[in-house]
TORLUM-935717 format. One record per atom (N, C-alpha, C): x, y, z; residue in three letters. Coordinates in steps of 0.1 Angstrom, whole numbers, padded with zeros to 4 digits, always signed. Atoms other than C-alpha are relative to their C-alpha. Layout:
N
XYZALA ...
***
This chain:
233
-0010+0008-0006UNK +0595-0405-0554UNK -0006-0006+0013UNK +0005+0008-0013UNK +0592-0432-0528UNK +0004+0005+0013UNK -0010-0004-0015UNK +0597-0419-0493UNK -0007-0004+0011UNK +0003+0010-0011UNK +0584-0448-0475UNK +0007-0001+0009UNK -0013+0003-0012UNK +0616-0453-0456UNK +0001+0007+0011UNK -0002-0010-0011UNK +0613-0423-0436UNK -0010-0007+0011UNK +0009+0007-0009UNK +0580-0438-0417UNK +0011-0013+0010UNK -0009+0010-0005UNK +0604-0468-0411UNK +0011+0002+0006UNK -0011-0010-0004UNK +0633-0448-0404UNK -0007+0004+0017UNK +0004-0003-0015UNK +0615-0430-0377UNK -0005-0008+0009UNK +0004+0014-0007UNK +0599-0461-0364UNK +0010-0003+0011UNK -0011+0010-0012UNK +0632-0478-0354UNK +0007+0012+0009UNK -0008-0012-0008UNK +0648-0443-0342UNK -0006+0005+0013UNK +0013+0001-0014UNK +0617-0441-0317UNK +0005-0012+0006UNK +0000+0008-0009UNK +0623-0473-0307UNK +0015-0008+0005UNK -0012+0002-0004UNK +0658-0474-0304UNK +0004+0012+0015UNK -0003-0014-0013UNK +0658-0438-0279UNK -0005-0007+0008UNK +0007+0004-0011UNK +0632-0460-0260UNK +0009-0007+0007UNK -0010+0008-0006UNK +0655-0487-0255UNK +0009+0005+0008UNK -0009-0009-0004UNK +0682-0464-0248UNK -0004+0004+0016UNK +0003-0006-0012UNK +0662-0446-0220UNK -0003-0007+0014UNK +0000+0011-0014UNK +0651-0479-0201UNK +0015-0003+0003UNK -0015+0000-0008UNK +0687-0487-0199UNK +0004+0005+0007UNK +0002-0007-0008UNK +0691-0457-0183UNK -0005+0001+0008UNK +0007+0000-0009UNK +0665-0460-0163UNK -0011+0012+0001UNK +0010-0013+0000UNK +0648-0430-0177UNK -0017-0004-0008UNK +0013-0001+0011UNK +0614-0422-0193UNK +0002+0004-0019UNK -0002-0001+0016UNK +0611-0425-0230UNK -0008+0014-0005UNK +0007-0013+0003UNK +0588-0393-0227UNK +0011+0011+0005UNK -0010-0009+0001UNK +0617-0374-0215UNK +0010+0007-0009UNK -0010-0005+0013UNK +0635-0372-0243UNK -0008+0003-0012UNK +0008-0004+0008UNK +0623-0355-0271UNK +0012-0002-0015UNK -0006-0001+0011UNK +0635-0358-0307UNK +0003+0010-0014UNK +0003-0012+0011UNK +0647-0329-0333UNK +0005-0008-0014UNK -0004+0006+0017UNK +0647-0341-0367UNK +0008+0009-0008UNK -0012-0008+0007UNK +0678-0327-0384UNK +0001-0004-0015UNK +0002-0003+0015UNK +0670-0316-0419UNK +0012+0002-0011UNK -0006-0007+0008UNK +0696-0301-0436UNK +0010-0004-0009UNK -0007+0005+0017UNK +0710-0306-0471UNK -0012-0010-0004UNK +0011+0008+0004UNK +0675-0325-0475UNK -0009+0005-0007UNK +0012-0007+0006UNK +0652-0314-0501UNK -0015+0007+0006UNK +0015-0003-0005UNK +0618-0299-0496UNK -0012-0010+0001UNK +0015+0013+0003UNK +0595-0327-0509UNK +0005-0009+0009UNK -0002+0012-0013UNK +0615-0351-0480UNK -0002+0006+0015UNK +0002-0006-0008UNK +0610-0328-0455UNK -0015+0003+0002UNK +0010+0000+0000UNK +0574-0324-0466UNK -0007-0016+0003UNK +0001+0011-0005UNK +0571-0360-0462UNK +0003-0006+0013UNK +0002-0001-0015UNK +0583-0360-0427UNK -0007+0006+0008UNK +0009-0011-0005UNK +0560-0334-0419UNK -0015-0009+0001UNK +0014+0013-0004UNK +0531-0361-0430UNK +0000-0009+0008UNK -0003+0004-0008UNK +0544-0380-0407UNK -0004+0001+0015UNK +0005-0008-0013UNK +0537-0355-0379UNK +0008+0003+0007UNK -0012-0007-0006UNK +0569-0341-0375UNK -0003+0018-0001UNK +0002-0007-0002UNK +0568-0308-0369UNK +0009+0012+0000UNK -0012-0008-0006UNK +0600-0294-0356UNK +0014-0007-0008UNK -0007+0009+0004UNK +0630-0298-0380UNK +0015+0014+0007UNK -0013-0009-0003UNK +0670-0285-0373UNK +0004+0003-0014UNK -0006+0000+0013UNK +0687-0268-0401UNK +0016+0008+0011UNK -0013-0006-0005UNK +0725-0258-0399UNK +0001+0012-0003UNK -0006-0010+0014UNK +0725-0231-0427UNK -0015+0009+0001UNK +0014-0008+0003UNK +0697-0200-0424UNK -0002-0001-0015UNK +0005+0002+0011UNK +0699-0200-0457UNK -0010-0010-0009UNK +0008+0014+0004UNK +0685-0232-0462UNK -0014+0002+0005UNK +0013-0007-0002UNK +0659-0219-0441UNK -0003+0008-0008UNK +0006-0010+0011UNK +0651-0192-0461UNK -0006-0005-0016UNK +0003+0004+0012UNK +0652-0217-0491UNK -0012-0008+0003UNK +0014+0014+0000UNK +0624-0244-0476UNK -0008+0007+0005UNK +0011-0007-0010UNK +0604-0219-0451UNK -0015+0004-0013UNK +0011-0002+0010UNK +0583-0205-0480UNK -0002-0012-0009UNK +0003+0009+0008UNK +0579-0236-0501UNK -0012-0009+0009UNK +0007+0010-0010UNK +0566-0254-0468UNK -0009+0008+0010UNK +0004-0007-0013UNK +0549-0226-0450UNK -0018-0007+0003UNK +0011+0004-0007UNK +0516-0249-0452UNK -0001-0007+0007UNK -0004+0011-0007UNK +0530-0276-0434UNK -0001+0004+0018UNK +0003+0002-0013UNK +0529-0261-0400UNK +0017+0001+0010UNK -0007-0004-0003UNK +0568-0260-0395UNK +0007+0009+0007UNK -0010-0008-0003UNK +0590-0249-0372UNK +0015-0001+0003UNK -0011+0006+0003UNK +0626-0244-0378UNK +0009+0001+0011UNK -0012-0004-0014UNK +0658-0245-0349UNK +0012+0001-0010UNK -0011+0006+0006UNK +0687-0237-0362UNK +0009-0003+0009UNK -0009+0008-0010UNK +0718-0256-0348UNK +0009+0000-0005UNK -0017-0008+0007UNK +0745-0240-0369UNK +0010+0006+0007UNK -0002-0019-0008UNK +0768-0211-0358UNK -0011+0008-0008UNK +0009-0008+0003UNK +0748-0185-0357UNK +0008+0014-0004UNK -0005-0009+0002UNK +0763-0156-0378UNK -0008+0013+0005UNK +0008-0011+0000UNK +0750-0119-0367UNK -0004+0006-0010UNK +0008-0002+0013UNK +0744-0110-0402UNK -0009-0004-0007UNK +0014+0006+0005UNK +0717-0136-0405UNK -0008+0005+0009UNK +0011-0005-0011UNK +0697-0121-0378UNK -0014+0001-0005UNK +0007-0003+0006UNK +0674-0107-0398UNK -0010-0011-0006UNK +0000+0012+0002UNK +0668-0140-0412UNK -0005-0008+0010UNK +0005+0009-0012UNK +0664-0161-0382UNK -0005+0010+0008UNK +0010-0008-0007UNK +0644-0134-0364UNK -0013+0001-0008UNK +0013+0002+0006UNK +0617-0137-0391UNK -0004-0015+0001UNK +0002+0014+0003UNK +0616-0176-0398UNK +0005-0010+0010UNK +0001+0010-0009UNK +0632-0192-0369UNK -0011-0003+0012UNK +0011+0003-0014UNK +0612-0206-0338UNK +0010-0001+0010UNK -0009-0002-0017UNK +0642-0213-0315UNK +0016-0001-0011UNK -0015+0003+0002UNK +0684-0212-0320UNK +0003-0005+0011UNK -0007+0004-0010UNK +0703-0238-0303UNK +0014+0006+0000UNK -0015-0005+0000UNK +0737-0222-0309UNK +0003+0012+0008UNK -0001-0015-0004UNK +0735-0187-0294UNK +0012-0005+0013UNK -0012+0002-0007UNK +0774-0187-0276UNK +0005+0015+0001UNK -0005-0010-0009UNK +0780-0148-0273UNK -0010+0011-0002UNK +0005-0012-0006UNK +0764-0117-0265UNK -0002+0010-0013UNK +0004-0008+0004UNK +0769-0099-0293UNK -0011-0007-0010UNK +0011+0006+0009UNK +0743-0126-0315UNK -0011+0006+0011UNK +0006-0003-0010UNK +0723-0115-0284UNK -0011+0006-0003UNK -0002-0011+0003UNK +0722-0082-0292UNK -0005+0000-0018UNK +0010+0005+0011UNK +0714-0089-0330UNK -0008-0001-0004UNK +0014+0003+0000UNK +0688-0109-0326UNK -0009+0008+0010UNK +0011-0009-0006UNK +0670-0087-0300UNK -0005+0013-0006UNK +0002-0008+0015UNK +0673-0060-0327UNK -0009-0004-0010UNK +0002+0003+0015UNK +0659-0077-0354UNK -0016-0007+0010UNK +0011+0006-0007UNK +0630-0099-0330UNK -0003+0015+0004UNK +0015-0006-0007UNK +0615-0065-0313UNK -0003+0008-0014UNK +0008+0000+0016UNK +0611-0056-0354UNK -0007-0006-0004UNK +0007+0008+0006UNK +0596-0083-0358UNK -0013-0004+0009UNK +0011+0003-0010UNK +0573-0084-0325UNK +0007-0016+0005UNK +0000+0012-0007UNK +0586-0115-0317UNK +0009-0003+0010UNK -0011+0007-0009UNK +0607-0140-0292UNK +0004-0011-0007UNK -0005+0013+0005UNK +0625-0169-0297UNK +0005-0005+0011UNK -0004+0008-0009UNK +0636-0199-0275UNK +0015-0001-0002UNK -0013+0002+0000UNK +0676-0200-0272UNK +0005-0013+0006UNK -0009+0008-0007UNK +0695-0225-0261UNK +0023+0009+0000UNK -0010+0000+0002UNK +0733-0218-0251UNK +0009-0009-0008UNK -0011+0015+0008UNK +0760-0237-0272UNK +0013+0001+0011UNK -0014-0004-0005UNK +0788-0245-0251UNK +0012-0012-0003UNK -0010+0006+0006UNK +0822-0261-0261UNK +0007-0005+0009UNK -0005+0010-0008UNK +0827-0293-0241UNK +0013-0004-0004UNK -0008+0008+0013UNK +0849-0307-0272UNK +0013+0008+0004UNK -0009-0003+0002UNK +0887-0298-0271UNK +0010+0003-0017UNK +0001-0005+0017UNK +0886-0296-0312UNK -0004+0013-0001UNK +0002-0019+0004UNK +0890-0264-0324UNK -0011+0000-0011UNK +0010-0007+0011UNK +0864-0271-0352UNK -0013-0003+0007UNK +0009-0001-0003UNK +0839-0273-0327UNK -0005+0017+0007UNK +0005-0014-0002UNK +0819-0241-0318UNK -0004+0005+0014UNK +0006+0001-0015UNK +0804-0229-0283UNK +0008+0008+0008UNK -0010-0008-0016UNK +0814-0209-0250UNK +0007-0008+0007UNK -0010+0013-0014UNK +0840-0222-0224UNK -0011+0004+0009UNK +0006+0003-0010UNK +0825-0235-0197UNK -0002+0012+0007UNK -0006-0009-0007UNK +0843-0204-0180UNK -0010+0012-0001UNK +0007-0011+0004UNK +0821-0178-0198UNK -0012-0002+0001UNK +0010+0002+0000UNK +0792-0196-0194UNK -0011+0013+0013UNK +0002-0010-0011UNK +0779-0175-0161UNK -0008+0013-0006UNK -0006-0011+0005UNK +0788-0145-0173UNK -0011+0007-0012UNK +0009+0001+0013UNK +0767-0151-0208UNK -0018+0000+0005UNK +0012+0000-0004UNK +0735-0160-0189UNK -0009+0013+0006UNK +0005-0016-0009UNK +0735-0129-0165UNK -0001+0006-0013UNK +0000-0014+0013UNK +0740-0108-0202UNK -0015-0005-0003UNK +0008+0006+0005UNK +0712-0128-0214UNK -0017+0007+0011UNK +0016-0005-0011UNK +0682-0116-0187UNK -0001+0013-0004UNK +0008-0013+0004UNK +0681-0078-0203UNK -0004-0001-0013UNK +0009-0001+0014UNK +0668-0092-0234UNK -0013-0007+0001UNK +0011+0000-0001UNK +0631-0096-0235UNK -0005-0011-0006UNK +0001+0004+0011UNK +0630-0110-0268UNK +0006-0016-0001UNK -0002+0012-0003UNK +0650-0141-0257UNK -0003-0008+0006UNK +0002+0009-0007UNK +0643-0169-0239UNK +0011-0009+0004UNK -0006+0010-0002UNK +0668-0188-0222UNK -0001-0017+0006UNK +0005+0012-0001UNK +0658-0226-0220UNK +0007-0013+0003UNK -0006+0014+0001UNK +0687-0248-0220UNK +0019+0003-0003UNK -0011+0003+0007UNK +0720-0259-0231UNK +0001-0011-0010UNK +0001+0010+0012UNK +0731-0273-0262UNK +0018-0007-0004UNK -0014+0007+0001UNK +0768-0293-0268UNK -0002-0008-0011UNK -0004+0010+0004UNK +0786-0313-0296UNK +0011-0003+0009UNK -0008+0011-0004UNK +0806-0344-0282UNK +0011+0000-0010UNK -0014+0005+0012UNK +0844-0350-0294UNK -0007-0009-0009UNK +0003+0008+0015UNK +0842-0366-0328UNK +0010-0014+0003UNK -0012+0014-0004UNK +0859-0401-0316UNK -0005-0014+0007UNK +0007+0015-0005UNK +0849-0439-0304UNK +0001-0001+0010UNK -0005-0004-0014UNK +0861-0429-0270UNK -0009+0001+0007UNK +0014+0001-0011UNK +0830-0441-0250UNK +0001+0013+0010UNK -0002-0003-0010UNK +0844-0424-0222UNK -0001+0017-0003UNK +0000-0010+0004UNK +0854-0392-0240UNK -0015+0007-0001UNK +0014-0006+0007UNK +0823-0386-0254UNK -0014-0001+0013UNK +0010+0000-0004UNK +0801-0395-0225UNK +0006+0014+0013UNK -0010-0011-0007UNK +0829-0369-0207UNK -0008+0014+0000UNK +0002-0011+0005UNK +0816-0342-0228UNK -0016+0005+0006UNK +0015+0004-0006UNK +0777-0351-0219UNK +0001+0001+0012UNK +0001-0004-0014UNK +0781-0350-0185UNK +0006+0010+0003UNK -0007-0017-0003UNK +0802-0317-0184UNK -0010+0009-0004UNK +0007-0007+0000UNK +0773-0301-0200UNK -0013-0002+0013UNK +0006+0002-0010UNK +0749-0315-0172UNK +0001+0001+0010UNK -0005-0007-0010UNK +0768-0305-0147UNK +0002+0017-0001UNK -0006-0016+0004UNK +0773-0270-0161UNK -0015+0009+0004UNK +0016-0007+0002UNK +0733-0268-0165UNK -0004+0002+0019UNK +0004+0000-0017UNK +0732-0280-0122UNK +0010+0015+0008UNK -0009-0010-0004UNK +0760-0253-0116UNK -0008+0012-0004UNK +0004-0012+0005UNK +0737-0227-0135UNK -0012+0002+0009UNK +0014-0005-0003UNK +0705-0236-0119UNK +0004+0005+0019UNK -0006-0010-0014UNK +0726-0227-0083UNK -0001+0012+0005UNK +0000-0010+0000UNK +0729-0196-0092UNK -0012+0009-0006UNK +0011-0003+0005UNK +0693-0191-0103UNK +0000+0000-0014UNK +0001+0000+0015UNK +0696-0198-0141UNK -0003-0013+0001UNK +0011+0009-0004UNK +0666-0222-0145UNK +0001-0006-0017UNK +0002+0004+0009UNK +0673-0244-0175UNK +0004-0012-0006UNK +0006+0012-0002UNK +0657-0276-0182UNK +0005-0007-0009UNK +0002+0014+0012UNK +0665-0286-0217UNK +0016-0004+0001UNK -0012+0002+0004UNK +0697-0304-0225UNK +0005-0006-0015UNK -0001+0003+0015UNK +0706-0307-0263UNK +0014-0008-0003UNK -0016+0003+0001UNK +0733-0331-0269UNK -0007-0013-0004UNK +0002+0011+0007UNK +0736-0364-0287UNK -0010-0001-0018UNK +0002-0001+0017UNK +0732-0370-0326UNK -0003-0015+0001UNK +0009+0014+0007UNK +0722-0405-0344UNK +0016-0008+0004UNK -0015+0006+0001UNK +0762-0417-0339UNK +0000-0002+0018UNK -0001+0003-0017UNK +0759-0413-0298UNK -0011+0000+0012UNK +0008-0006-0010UNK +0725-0406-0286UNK +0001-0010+0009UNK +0002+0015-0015UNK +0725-0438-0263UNK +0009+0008+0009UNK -0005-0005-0008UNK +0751-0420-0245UNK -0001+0008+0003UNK +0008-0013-0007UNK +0737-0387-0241UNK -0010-0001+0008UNK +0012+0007-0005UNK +0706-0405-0229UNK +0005+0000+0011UNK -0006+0005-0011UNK +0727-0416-0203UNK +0007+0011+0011UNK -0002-0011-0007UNK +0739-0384-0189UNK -0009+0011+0002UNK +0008-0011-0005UNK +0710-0367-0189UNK -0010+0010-0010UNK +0009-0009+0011UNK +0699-0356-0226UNK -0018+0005+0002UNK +0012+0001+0001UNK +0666-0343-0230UNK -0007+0002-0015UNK -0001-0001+0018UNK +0669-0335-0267UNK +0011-0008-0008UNK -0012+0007+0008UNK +0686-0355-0296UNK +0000+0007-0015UNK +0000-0005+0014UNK +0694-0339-0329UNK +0001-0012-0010UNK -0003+0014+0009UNK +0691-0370-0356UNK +0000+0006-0008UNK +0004-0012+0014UNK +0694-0359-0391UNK +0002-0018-0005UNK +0000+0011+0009UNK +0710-0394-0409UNK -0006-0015+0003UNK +0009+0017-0002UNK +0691-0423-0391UNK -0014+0002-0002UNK +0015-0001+0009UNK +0659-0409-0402UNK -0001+0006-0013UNK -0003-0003+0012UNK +0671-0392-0435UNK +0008-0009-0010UNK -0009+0007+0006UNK +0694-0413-0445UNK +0016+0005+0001UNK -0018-0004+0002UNK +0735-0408-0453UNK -0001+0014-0011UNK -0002-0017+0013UNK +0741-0369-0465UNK +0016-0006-0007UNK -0012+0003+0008UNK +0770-0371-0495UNK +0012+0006+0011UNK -0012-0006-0009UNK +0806-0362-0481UNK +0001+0016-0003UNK -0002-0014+0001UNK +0805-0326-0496UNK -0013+0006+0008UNK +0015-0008-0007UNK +0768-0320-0475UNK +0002+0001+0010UNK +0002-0002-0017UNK +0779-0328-0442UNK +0007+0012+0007UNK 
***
């Protein structure tokens, strides 16, 4: 199969973040881009990989579990950016490289179980729940604190960042609402000595406006994959 389009795909998606960032007034090297895989076969993921991608998001460990061995000569490494169940631990303590979702204490606790089994660390990001939708996932702001300080007696972790979805709505304002409440959440953290640089927010639908608040990460999955069916998303 032809999977020319992705090269072109990523092209314009590079050079649309660029755009994006001079408007802002930022650097185009500041922002980094996670290629968001998931519900994507192996052989298209292997072809973004020839590309010189490297770093992809999946939602579903399982899905890791299904592409990690098929691709392990590619050089991959996977984030997931799901919820993070504690019964996948095991799972994402062998094959992940970083979780952006980690929102309570006891996945913590999980994964520091299952990582000093495995000898390893992993890079965390917090998830926290700017959104007023209940089908969005994350800590309240409120608990944020609280989560961090738990977060420093695990060895095995890394805390690096915060990660946010934005209300689901055309509400410029809303949505750039959500983006700037996690950027201010991250300035409120590093006050209190919680040192953490990344900010994960904005998808292929709003990065221009995460850009603008402050992103430093974008999760894209459909402007360089293309359109997932309605049962995939």
């Amino acid at each position: 199969m032809d999977y020319s389009y992705l090269a072109s795909n990523w092209t314009a998606v590079r050079e649309r973040v660029a755009a994006a960032c001079r408007d802002a007034g930022r650097e185009p090297a500041e922002v980094a881009i996670l290629p968001v895989s998931k519900t994507f076969g192996v052989e298209v993921v292997r072809a973004a990989a020839a590309l010189g991608l490297h770093r992809f998001g999946e939602n579903r460990v399982q899905e890791v579990r299904e592409k990690a061995p098929q691709l392990a000569d590619c050089g991959i490494e996977w984030v997931i950016i799901g919820p993070l169940q504690t019964n996948k631990a095991k799972d994402v303590a062998r094959l992940a490289h970083e979780v952006q979702t980690l929102d309570r204490i006891e996945q913590a606790e999980a994964l520091d179980r299952r990582l000093q089994g495995e000898g390893r660390a992993l890079d965390v990001l917090v998830q926290v729940k700017t959104s007023p939708e209940e089908s969005k996932h994350g800590i309240a702001p409120a608990g944020l604190s609280a989560l961090l300080a738990g977060l420093r007696r695990f060895d095995t972790l890394r805390a690096q960042g915060l990660m946010t979805i934005a209300t689901h709505t055309d509400d410029e304002v809303e949505v750039r609402r959500c983006f700037r409440q996690l950027r201010q959440l991250r300035d409120a953290m590093a006050a209190e000595g919680h040192a953490l640089p990344r900010l994960s927010m904005g998808m292929s639908g709003d990065f221009a406006l995460a850009i603008a608040e402050g992103a430093t990460e974008l999760r894209i999955g459909s402007a360089i994959f293309g359109a997932r069916t309605a049962a995939a998303r």
